[in-house]
C-alpha atoms as an extended CHARMM CRD file, in Angstrom:
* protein
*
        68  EXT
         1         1  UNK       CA             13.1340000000       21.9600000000       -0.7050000000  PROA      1               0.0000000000
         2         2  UNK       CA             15.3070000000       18.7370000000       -1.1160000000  PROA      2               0.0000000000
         3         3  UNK       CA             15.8960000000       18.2210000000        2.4580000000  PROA      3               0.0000000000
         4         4  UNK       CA             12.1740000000       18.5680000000        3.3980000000  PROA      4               0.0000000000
         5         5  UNK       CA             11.8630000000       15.7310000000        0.6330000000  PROA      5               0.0000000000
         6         6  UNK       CA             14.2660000000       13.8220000000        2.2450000000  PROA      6               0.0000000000
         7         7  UNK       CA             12.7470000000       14.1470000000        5.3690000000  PROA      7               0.0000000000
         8         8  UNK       CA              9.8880000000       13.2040000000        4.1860000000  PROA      8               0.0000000000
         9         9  UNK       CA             10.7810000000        9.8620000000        2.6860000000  PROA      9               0.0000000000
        10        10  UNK       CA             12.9420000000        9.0280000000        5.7550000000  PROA      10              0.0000000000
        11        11  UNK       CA              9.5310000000        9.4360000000        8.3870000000  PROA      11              0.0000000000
        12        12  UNK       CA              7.5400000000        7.5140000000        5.6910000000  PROA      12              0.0000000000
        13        13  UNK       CA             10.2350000000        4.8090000000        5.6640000000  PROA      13              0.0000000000
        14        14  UNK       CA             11.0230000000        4.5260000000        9.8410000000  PROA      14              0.0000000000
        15        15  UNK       CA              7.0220000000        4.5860000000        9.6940000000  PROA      15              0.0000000000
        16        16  UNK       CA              7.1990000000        1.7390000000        7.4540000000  PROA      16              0.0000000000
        17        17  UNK       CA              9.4760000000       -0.3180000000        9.6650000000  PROA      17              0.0000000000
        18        18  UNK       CA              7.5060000000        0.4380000000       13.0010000000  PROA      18              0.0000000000
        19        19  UNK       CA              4.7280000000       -1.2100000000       11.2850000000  PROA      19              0.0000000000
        20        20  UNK       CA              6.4590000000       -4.2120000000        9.8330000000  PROA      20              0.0000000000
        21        21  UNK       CA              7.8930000000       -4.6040000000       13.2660000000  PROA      21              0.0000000000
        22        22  UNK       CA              4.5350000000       -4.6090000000       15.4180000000  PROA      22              0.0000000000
        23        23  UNK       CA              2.6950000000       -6.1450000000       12.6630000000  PROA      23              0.0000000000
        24        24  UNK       CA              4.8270000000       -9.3360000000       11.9570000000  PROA      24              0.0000000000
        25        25  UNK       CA              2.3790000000      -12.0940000000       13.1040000000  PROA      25              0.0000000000
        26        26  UNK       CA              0.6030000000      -14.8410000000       10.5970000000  PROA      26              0.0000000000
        27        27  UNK       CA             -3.0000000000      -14.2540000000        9.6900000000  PROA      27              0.0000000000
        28        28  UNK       CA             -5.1260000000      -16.6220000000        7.8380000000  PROA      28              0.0000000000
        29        29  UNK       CA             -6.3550000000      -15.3400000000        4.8080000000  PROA      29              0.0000000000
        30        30  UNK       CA             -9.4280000000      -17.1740000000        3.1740000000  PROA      30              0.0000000000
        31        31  UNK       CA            -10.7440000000      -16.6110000000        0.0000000000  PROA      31              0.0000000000
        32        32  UNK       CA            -13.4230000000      -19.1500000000       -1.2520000000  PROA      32              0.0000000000
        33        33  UNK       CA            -12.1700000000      -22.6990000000       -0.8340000000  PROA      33              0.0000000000
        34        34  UNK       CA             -8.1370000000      -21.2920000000       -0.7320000000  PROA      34              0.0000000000
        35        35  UNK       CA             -6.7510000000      -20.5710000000        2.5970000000  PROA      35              0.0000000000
        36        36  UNK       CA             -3.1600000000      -19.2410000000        2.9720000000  PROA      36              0.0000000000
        37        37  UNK       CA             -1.0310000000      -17.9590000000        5.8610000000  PROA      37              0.0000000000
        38        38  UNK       CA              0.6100000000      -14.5390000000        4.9980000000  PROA      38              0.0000000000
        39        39  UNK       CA              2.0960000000      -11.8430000000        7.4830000000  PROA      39              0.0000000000
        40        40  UNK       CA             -0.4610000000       -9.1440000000        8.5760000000  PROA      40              0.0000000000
        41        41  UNK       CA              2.1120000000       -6.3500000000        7.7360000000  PROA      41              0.0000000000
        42        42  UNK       CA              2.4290000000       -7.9160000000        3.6390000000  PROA      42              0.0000000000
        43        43  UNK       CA             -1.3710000000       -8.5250000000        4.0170000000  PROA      43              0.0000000000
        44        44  UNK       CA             -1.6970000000       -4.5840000000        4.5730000000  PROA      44              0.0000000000
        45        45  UNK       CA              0.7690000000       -3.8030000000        2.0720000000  PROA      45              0.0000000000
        46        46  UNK       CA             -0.7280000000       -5.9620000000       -0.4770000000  PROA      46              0.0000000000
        47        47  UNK       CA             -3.8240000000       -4.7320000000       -0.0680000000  PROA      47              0.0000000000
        48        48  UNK       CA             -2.8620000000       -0.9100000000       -0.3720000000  PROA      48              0.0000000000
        49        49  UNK       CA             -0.8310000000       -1.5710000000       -3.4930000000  PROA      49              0.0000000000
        50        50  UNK       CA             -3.7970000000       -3.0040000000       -5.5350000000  PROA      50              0.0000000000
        51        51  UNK       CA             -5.7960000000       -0.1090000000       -4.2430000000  PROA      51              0.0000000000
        52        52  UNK       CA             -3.2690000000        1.8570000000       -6.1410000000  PROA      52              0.0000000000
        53        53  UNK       CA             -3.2340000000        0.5070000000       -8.9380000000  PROA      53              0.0000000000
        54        54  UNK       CA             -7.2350000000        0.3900000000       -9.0590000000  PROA      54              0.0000000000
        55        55  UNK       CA             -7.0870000000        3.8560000000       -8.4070000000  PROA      55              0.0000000000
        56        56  UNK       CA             -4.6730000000        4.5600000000      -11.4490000000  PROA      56              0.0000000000
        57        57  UNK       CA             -6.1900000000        2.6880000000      -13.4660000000  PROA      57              0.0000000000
        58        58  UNK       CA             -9.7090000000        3.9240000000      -12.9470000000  PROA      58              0.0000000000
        59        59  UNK       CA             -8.1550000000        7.7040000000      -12.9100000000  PROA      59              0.0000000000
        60        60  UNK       CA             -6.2340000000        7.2700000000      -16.3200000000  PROA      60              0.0000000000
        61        61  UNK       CA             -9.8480000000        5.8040000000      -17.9870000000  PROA      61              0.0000000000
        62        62  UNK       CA            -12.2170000000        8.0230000000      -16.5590000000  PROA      62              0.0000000000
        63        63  UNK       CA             -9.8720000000       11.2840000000      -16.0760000000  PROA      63              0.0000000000
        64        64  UNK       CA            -11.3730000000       14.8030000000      -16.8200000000  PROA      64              0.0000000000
        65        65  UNK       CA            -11.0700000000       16.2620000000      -20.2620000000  PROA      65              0.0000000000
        66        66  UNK       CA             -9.2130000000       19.4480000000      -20.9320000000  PROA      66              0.0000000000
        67        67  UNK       CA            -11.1790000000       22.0400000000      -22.8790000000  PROA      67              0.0000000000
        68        68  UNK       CA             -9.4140000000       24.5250000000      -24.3070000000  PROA      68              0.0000000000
Protein backbone atom coordinates (compact mmCIF):
# COMPACT_ATOMS: atom_id res chain seq x y z
CA UNK A 1 0.00 0.00 0.00
CA UNK A 2 2.91 2.51 0.72
CA UNK A 3 4.42 2.31 -2.60
CA UNK A 4 1.08 2.88 -4.45
CA UNK A 5 1.05 6.07 -2.07
CA UNK A 6 4.22 6.97 -3.14
CA UNK A 7 3.42 6.62 -6.52
CA UNK A 8 0.80 8.49 -6.19
CA UNK A 9 2.32 11.63 -4.76
CA UNK A 10 5.26 11.37 -7.22
CA UNK A 11 2.58 11.55 -10.61
CA UNK A 12 0.72 14.33 -8.67
CA UNK A 13 4.04 16.14 -8.14
CA UNK A 14 5.80 15.57 -11.98
CA UNK A 15 2.05 16.66 -12.87
CA UNK A 16 2.58 19.64 -10.88
CA UNK A 17 5.82 20.63 -12.56
CA UNK A 18 4.52 19.97 -16.23
CA UNK A 19 2.07 22.56 -15.42
CA UNK A 20 4.27 25.14 -13.79
CA UNK A 21 6.49 24.60 -16.76
CA UNK A 22 3.88 25.23 -19.70
CA UNK A 23 2.03 27.61 -17.64
CA UNK A 24 4.82 30.14 -16.64
CA UNK A 25 3.67 33.28 -18.58
CA UNK A 26 2.30 36.75 -16.83
CA UNK A 27 -1.41 37.34 -16.85
CA UNK A 28 -3.07 40.45 -15.79
CA UNK A 29 -5.28 40.03 -13.10
CA UNK A 30 -7.92 42.87 -12.45
CA UNK A 31 -10.03 43.17 -9.70
CA UNK A 32 -12.01 46.51 -9.37
CA UNK A 33 -9.66 49.47 -9.71
CA UNK A 34 -6.34 46.99 -8.66
CA UNK A 35 -4.53 45.42 -11.45
CA UNK A 36 -1.54 43.10 -10.78
CA UNK A 37 0.68 40.86 -12.92
CA UNK A 38 0.95 37.29 -11.41
CA UNK A 39 2.06 33.95 -13.22
CA UNK A 40 -0.89 31.94 -14.74
CA UNK A 41 0.44 28.70 -13.06
CA UNK A 42 0.29 30.70 -9.15
CA UNK A 43 -2.95 32.28 -10.54
CA UNK A 44 -4.34 28.55 -10.87
CA UNK A 45 -2.87 27.49 -7.77
CA UNK A 46 -4.16 30.33 -5.86
CA UNK A 47 -7.31 29.97 -6.97
CA UNK A 48 -7.66 26.12 -6.15
CA UNK A 49 -6.29 26.64 -2.66
CA UNK A 50 -9.05 29.13 -1.57
CA UNK A 51 -11.50 26.76 -3.12
CA UNK A 52 -10.20 24.46 -0.49
CA UNK A 53 -10.38 26.15 2.11
CA UNK A 54 -14.07 27.40 1.18
CA UNK A 55 -14.85 23.97 0.84
CA UNK A 56 -13.52 23.08 4.45
CA UNK A 57 -14.81 25.58 5.86
CA UNK A 58 -18.32 25.31 4.54
CA UNK A 59 -18.04 21.29 5.18
CA UNK A 60 -16.90 21.66 8.93
CA UNK A 61 -20.17 24.31 9.49
CA UNK A 62 -22.72 22.66 7.67
CA UNK A 63 -21.44 18.84 8.05
CA UNK A 64 -24.08 16.03 8.63
CA UNK A 65 -25.03 15.07 12.13
CA UNK A 66 -24.45 11.63 13.49
CA UNK A 67 -27.50 10.01 15.05
CA UNK A 68 -26.96 7.36 17.06
Amino acid sequence: MLKVQLAAVVFCLALLLIIGVQNSEVVELRFLTWTRGISLVALVFLTAAAGLVVGFVLGKLGGRRRTP
